[in-house]
PDB file of N, CA, C and O in Angstrom, chain B, residues numbered from 101:
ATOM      1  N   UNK B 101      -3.960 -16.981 -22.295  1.00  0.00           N
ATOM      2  CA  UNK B 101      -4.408 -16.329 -21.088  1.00  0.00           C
ATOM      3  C   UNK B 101      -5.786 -16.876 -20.728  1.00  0.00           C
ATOM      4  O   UNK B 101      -6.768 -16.989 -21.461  1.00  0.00           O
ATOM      5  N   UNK B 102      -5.625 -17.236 -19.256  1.00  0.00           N
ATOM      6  CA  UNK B 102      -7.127 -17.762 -18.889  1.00  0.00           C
ATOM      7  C   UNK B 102      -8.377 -17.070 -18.911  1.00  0.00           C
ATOM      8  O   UNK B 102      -8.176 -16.168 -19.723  1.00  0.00           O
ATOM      9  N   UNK B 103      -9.402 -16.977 -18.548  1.00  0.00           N
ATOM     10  CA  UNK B 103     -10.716 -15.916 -18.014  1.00  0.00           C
ATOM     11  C   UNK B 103     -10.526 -15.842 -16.887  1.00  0.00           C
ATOM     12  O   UNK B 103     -10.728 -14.760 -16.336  1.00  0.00           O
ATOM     13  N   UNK B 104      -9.941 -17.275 -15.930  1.00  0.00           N
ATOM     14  CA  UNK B 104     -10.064 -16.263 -14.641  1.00  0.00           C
ATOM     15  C   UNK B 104      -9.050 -15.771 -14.513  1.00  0.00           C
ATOM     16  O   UNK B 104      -8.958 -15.374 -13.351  1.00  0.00           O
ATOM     17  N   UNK B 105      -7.698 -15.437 -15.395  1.00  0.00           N
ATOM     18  CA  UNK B 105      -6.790 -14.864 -14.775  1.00  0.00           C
ATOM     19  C   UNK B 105      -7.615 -13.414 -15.362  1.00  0.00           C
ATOM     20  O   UNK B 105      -8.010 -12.697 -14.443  1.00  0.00           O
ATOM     21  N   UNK B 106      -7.848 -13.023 -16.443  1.00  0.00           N
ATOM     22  CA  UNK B 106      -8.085 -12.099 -16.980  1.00  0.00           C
ATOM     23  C   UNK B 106      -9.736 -11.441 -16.105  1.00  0.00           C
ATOM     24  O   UNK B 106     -10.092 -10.266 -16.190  1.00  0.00           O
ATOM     25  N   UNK B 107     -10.471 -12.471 -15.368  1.00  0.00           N
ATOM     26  CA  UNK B 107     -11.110 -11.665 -14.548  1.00  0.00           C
ATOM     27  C   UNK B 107     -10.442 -10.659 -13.208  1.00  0.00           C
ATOM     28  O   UNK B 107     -10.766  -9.491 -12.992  1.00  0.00           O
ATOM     29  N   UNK B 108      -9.458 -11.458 -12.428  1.00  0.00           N
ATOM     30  CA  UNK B 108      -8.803 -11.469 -11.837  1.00  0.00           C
ATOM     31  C   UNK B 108      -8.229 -10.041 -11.841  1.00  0.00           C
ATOM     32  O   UNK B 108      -8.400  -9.113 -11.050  1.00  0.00           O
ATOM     33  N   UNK B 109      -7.319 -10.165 -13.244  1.00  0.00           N
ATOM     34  CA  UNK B 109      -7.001  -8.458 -13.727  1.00  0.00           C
ATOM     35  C   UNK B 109      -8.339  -7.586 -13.831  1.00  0.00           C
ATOM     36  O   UNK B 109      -8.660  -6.503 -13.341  1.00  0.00           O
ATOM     37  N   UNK B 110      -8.663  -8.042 -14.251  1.00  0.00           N
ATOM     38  CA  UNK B 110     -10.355  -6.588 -14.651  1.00  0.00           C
ATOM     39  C   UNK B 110     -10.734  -5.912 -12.945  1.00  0.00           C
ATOM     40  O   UNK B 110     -10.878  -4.752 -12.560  1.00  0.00           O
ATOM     41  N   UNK B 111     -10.802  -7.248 -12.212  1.00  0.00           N
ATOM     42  CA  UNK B 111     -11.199  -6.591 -11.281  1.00  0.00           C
ATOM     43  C   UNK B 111     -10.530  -5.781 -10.171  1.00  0.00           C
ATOM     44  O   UNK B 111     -11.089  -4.916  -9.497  1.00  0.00           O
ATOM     45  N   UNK B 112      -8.966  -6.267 -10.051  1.00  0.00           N
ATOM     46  CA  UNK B 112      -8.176  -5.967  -9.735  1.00  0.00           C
ATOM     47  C   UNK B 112      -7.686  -3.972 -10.015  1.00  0.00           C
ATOM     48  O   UNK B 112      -7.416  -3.043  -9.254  1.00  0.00           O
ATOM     49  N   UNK B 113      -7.804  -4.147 -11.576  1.00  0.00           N
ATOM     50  CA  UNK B 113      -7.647  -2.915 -11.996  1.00  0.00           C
ATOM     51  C   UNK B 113      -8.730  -1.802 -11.767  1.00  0.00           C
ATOM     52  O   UNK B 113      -8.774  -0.713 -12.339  1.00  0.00           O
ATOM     53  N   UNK B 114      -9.461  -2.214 -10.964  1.00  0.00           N
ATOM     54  CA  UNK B 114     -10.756  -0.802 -10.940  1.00  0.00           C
ATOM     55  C   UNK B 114     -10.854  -0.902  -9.510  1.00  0.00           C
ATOM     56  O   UNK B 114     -11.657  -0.125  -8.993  1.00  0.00           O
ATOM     57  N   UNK B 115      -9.998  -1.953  -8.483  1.00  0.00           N
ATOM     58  CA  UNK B 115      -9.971  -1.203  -7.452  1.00  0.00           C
ATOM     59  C   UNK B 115      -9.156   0.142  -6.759  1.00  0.00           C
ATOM     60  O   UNK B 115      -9.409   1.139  -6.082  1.00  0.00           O
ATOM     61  N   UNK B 116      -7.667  -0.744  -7.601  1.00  0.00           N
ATOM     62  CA  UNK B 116      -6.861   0.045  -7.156  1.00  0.00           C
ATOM     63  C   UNK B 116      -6.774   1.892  -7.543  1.00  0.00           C
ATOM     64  O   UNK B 116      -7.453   2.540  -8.339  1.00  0.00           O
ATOM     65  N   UNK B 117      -5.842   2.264  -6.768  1.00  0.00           N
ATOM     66  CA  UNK B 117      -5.633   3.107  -7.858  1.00  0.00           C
ATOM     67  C   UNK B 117      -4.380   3.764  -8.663  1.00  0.00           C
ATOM     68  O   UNK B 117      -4.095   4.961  -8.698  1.00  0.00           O
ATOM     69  N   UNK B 118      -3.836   2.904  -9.173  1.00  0.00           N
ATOM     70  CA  UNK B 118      -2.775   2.862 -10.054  1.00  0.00           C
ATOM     71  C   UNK B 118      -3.054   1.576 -10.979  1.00  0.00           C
ATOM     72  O   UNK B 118      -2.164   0.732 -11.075  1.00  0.00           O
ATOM     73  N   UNK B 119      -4.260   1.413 -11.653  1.00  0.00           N
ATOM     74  CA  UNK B 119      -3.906   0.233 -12.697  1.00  0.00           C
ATOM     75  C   UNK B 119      -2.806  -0.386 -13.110  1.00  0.00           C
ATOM     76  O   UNK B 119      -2.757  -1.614 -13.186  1.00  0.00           O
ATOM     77  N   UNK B 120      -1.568   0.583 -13.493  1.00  0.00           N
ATOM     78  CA  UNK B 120      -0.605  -0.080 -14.430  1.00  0.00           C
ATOM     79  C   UNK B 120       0.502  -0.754 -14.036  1.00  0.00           C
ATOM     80  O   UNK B 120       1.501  -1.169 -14.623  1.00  0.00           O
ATOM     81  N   UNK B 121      -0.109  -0.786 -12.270  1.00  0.00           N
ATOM     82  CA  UNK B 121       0.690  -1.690 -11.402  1.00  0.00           C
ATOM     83  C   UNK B 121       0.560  -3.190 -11.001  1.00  0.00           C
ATOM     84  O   UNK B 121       1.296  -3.920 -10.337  1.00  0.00           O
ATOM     85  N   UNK B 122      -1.098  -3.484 -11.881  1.00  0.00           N
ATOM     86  CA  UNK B 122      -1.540  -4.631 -11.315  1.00  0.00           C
ATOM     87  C   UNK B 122      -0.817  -5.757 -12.542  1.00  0.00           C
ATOM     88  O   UNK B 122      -0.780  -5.767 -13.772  1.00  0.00           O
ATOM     89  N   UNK B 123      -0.451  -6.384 -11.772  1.00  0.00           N
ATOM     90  CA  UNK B 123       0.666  -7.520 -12.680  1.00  0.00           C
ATOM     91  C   UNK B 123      -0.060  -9.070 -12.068  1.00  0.00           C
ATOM     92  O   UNK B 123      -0.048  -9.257 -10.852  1.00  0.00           O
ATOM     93  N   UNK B 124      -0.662 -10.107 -12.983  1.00  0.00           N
ATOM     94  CA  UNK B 124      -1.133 -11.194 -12.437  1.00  0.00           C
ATOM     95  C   UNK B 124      -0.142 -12.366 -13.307  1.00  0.00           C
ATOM     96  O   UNK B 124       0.149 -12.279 -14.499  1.00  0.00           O
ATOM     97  N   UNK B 125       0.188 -13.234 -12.559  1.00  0.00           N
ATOM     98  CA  UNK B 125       1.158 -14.226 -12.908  1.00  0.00           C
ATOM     99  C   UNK B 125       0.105 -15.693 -12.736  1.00  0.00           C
ATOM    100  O   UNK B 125      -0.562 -15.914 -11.725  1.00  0.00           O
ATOM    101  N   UNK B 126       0.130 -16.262 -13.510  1.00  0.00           N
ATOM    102  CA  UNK B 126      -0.560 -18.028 -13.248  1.00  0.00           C
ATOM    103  C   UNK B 126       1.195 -18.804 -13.154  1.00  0.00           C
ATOM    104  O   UNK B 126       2.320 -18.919 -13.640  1.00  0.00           O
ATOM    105  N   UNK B 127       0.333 -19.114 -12.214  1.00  0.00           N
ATOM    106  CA  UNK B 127       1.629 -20.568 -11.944  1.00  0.00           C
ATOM    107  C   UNK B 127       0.508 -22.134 -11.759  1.00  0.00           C
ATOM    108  O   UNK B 127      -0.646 -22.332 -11.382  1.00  0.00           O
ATOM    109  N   UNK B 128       1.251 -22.689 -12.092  1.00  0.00           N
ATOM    110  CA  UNK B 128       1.129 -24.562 -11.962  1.00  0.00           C
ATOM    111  C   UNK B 128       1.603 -24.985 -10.831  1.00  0.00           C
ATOM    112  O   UNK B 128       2.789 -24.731 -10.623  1.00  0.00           O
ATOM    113  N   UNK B 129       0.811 -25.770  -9.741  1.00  0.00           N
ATOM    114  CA  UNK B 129       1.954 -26.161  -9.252  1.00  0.00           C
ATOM    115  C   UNK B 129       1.217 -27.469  -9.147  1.00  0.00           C
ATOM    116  O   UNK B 129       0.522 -27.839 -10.093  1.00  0.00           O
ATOM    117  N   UNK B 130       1.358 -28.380  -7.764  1.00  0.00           N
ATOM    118  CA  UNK B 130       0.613 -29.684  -7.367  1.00  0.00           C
ATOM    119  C   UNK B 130      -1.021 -29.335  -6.991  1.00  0.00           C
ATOM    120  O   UNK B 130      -1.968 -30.102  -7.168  1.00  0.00           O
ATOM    121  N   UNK B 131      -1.068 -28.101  -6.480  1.00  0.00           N
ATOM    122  CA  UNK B 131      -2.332 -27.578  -6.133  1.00  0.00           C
ATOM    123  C   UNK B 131      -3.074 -26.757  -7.176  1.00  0.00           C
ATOM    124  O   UNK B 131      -3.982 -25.953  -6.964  1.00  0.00           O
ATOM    125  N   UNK B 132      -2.609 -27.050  -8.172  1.00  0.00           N
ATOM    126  CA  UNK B 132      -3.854 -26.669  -9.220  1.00  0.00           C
ATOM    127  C   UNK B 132      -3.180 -24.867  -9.498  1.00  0.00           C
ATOM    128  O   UNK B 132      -2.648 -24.208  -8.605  1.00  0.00           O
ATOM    129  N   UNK B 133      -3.324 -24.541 -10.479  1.00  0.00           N
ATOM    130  CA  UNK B 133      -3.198 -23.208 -10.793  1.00  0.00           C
ATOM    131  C   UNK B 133      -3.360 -22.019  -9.737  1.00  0.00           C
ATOM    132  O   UNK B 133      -4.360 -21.664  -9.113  1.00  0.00           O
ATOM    133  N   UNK B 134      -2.182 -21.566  -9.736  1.00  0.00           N
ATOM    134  CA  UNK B 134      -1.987 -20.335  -8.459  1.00  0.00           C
ATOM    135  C   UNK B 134      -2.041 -19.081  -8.986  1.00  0.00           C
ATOM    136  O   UNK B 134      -0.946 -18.775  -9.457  1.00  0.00           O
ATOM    137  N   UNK B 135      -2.783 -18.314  -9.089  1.00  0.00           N
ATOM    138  CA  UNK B 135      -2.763 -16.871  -9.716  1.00  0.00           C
ATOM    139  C   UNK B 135      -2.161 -15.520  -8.544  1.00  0.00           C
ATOM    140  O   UNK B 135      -2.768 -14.848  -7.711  1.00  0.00           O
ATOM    141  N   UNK B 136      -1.013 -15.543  -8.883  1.00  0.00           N
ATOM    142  CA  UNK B 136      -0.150 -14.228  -7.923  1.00  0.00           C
ATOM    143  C   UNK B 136      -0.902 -12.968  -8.593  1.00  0.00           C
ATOM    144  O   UNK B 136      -1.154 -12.966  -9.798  1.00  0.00           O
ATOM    145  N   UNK B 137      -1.182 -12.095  -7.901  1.00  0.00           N
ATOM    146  CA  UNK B 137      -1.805 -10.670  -7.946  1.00  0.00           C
ATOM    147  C   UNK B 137      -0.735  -9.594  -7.301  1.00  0.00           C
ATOM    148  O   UNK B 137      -0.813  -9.391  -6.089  1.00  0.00           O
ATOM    149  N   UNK B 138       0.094  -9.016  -7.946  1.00  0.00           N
ATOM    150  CA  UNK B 138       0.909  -7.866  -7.539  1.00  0.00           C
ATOM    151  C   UNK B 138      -0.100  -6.673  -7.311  1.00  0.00           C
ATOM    152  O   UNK B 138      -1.260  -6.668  -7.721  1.00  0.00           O
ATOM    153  N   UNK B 139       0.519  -5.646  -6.585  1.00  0.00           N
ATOM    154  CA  UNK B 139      -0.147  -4.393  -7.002  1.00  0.00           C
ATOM    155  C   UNK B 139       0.746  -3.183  -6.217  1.00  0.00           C
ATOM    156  O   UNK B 139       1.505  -3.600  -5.342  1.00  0.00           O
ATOM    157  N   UNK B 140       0.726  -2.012  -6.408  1.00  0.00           N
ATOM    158  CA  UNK B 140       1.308  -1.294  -5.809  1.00  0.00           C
ATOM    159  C   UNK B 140       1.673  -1.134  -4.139  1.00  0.00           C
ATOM    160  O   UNK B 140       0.820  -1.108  -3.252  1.00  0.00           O
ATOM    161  N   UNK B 141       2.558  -1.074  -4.017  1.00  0.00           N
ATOM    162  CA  UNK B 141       2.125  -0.998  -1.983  1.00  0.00           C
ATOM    163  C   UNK B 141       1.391  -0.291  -1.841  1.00  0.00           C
ATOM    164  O   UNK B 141       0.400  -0.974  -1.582  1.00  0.00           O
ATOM    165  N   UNK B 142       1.045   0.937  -1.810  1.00  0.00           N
ATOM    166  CA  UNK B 142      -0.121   2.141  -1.846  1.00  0.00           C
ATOM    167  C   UNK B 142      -1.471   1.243  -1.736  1.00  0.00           C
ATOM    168  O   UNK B 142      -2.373   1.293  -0.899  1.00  0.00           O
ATOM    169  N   UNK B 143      -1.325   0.525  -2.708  1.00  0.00           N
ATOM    170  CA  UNK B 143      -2.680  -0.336  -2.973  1.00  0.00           C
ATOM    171  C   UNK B 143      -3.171  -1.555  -2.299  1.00  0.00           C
ATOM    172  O   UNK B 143      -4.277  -2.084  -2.417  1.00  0.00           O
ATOM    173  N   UNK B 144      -2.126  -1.927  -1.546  1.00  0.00           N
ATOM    174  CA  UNK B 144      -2.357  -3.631  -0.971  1.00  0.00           C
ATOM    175  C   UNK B 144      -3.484  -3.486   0.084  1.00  0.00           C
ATOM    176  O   UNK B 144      -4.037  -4.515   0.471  1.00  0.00           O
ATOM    177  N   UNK B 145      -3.885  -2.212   0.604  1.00  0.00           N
ATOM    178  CA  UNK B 145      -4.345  -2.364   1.592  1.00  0.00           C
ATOM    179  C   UNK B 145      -6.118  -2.400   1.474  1.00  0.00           C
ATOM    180  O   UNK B 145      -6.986  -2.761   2.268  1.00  0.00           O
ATOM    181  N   UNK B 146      -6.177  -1.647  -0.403  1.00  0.00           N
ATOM    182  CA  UNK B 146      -7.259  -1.697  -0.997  1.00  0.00           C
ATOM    183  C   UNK B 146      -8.105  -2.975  -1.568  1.00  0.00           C
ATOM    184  O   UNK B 146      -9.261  -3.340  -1.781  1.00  0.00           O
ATOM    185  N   UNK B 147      -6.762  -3.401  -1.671  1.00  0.00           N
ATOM    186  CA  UNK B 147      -6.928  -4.881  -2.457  1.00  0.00           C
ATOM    187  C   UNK B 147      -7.642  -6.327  -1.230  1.00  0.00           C
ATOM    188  O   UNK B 147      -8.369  -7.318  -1.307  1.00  0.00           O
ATOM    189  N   UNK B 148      -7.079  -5.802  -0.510  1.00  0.00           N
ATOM    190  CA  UNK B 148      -7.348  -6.923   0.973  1.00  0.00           C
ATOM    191  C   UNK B 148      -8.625  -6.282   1.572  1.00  0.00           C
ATOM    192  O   UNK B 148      -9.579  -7.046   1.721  1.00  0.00           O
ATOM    193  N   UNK B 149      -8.754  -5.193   1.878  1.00  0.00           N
ATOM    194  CA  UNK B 149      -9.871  -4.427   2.659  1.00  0.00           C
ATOM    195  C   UNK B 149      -9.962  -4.796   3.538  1.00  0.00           C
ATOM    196  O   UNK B 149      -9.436  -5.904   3.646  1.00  0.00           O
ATOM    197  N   UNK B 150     -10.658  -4.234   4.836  1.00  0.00           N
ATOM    198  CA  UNK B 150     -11.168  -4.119   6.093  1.00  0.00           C
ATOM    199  C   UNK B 150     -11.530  -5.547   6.460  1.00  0.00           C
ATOM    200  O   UNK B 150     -12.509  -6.174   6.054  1.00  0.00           O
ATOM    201  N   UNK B 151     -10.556  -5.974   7.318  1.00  0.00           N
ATOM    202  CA  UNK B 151     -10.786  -7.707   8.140  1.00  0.00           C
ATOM    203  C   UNK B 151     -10.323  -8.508   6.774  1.00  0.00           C
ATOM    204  O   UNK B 151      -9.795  -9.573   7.094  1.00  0.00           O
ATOM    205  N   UNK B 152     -10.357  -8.336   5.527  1.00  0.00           N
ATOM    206  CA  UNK B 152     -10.189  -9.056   4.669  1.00  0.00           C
ATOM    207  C   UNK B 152     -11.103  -9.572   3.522  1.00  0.00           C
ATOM    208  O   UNK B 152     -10.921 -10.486   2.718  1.00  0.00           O
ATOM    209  N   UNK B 153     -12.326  -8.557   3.721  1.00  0.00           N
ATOM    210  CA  UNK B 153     -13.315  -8.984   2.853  1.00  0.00           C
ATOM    211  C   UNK B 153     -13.148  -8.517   1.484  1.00  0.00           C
ATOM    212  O   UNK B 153     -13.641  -9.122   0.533  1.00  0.00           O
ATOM    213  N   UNK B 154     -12.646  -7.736   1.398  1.00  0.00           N
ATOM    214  CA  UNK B 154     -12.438  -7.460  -0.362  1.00  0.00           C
ATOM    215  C   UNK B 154     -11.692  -8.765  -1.481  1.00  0.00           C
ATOM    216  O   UNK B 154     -11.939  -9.190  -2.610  1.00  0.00           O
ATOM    217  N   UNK B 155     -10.482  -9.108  -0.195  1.00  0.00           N
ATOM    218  CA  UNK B 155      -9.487  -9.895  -1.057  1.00  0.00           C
ATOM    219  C   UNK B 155     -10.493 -11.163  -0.835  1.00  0.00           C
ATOM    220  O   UNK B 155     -10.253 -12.113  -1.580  1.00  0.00           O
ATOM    221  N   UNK B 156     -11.786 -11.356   0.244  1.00  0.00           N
ATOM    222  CA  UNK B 156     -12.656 -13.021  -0.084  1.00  0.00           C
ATOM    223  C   UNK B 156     -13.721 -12.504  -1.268  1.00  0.00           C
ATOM    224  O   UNK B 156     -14.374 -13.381  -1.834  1.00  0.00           O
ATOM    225  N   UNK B 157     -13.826 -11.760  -1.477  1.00  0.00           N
ATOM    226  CA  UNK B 157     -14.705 -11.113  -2.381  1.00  0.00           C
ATOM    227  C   UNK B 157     -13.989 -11.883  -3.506  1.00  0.00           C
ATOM    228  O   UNK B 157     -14.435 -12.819  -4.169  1.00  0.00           O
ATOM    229  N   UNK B 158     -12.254 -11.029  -3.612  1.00  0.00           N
ATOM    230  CA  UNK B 158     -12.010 -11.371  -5.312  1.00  0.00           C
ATOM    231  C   UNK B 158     -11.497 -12.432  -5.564  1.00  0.00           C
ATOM    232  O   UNK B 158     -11.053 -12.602  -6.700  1.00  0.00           O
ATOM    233  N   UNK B 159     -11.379 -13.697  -4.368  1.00  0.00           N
ATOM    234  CA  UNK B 159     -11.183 -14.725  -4.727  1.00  0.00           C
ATOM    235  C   UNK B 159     -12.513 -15.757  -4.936  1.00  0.00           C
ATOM    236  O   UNK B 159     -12.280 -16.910  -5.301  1.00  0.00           O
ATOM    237  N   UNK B 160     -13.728 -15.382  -4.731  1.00  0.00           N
ATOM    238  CA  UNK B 160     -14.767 -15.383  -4.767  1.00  0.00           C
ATOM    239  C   UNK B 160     -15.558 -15.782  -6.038  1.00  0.00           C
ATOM    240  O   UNK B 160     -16.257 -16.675  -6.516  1.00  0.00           O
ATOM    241  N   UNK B 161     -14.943 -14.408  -6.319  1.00  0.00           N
ATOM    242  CA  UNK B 161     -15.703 -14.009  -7.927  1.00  0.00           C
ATOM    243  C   UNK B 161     -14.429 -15.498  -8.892  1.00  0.00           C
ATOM    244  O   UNK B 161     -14.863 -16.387  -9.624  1.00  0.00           O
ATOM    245  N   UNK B 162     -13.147 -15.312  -8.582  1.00  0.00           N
ATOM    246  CA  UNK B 162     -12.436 -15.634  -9.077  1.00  0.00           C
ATOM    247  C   UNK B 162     -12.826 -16.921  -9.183  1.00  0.00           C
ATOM    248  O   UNK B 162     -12.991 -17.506 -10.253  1.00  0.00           O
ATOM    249  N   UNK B 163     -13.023 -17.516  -7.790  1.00  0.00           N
ATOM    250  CA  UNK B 163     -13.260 -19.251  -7.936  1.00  0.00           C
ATOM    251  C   UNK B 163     -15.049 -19.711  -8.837  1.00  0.00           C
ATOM    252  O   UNK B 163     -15.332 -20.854  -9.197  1.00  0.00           O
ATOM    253  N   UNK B 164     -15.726 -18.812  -8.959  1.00  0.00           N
ATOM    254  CA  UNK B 164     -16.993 -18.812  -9.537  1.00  0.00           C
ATOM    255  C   UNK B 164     -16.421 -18.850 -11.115  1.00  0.00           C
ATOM    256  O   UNK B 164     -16.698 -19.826 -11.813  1.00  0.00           O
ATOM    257  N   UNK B 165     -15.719 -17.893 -11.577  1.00  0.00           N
ATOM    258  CA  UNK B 165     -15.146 -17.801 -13.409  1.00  0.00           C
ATOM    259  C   UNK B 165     -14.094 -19.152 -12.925  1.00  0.00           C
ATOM    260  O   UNK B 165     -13.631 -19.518 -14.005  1.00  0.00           O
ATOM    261  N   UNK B 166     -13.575 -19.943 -11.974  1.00  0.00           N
ATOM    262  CA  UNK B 166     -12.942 -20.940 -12.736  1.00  0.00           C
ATOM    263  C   UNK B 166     -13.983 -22.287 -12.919  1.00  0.00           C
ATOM    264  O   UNK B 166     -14.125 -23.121 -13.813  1.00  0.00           O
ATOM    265  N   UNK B 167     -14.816 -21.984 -11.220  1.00  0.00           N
ATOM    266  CA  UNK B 167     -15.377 -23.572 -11.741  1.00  0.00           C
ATOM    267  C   UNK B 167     -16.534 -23.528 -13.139  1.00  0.00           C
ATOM    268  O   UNK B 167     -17.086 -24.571 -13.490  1.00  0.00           O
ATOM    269  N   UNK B 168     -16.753 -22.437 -13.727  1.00  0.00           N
ATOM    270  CA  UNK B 168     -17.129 -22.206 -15.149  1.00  0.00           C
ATOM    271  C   UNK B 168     -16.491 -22.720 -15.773  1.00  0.00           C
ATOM    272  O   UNK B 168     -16.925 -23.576 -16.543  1.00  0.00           O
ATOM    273  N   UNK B 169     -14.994 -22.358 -15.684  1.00  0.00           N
ATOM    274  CA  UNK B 169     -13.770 -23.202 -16.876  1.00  0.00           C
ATOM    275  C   UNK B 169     -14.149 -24.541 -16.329  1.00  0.00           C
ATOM    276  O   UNK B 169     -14.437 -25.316 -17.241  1.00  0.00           O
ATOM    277  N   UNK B 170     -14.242 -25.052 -15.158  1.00  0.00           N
ATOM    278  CA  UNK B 170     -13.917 -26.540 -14.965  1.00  0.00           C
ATOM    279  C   UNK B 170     -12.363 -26.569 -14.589  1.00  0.00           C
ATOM    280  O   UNK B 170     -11.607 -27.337 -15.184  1.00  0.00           O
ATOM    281  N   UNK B 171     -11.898 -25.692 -13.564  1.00  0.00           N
ATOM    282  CA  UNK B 171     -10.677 -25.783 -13.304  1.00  0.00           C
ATOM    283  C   UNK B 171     -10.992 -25.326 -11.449  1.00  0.00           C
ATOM    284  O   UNK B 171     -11.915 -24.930 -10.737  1.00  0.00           O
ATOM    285  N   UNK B 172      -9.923 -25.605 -11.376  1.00  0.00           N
ATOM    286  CA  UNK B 172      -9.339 -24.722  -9.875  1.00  0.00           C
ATOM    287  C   UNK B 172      -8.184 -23.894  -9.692  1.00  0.00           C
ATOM    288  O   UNK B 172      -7.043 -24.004 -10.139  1.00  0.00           O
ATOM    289  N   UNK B 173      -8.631 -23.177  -9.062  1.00  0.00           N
ATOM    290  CA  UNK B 173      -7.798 -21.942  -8.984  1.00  0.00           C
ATOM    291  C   UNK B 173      -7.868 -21.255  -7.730  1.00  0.00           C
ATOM    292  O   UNK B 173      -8.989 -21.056  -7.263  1.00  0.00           O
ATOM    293  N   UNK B 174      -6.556 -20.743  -6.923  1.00  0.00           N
ATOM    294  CA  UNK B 174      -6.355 -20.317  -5.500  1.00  0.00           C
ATOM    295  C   UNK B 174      -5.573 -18.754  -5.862  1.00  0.00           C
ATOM    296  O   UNK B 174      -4.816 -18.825  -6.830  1.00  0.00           O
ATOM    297  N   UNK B 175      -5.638 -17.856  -5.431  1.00  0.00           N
ATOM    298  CA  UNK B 175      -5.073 -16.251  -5.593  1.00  0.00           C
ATOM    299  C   UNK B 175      -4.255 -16.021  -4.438  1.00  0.00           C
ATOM    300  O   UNK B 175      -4.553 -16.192  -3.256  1.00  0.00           O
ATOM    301  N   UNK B 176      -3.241 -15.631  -4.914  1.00  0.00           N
ATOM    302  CA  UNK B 176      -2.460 -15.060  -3.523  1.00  0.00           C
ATOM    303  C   UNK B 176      -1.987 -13.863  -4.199  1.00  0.00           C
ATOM    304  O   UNK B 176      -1.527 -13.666  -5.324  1.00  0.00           O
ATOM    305  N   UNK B 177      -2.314 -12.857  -2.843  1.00  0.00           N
ATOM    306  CA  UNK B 177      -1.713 -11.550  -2.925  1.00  0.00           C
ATOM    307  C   UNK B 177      -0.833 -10.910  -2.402  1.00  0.00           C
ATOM    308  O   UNK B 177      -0.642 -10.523  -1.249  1.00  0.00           O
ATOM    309  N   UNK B 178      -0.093 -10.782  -3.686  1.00  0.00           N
ATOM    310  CA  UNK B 178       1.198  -9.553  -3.117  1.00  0.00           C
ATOM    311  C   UNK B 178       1.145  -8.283  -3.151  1.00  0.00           C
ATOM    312  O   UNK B 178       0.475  -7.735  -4.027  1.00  0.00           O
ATOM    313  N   UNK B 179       1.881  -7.504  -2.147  1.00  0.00           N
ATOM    314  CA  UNK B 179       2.616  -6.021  -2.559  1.00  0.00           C
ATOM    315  C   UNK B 179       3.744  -5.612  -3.571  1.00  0.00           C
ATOM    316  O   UNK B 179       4.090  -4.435  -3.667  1.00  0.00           O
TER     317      UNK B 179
END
């Protein structure tokens, strides 16, 4: 398991509110490691926030813990 996937989850889990819904998947593809973010429907709307600044927030934080690893990494979010 990566750090940024596992940031990804940390932060993920203290927005929502149903933690035990947040499910993060890493995939490979040609574009460098894709981290899918599930979360409850209830929750998607928490996760994205107002115009969209929450979800640039946690891809944010996210792309800061990868270029630490020395990797790249893009988040897409689901319901």
């Amino acid at each position: 398991m990566s750090a940024t996937r596992d940031v990804l989850e940390f932060v993920a889990k203290n927005i929502v509110d149903d933690p035990e819904s947040v499910e993060v998947e890493e995939v490979e593809d040609d574009r460098g490691s894709v981290l899918h973010l599930r979360v409850a429907d209830d929750d998607v709307g928490k996760v994205i926030g107002k115009g969209g600044r929450t979800a640039r927030a946690i891809r944010s934080v996210v792309r800061a813990a990868a270029i630490r690893e020395g990797t790249h990494v893009m988040v897409e979010i689901e319901g």
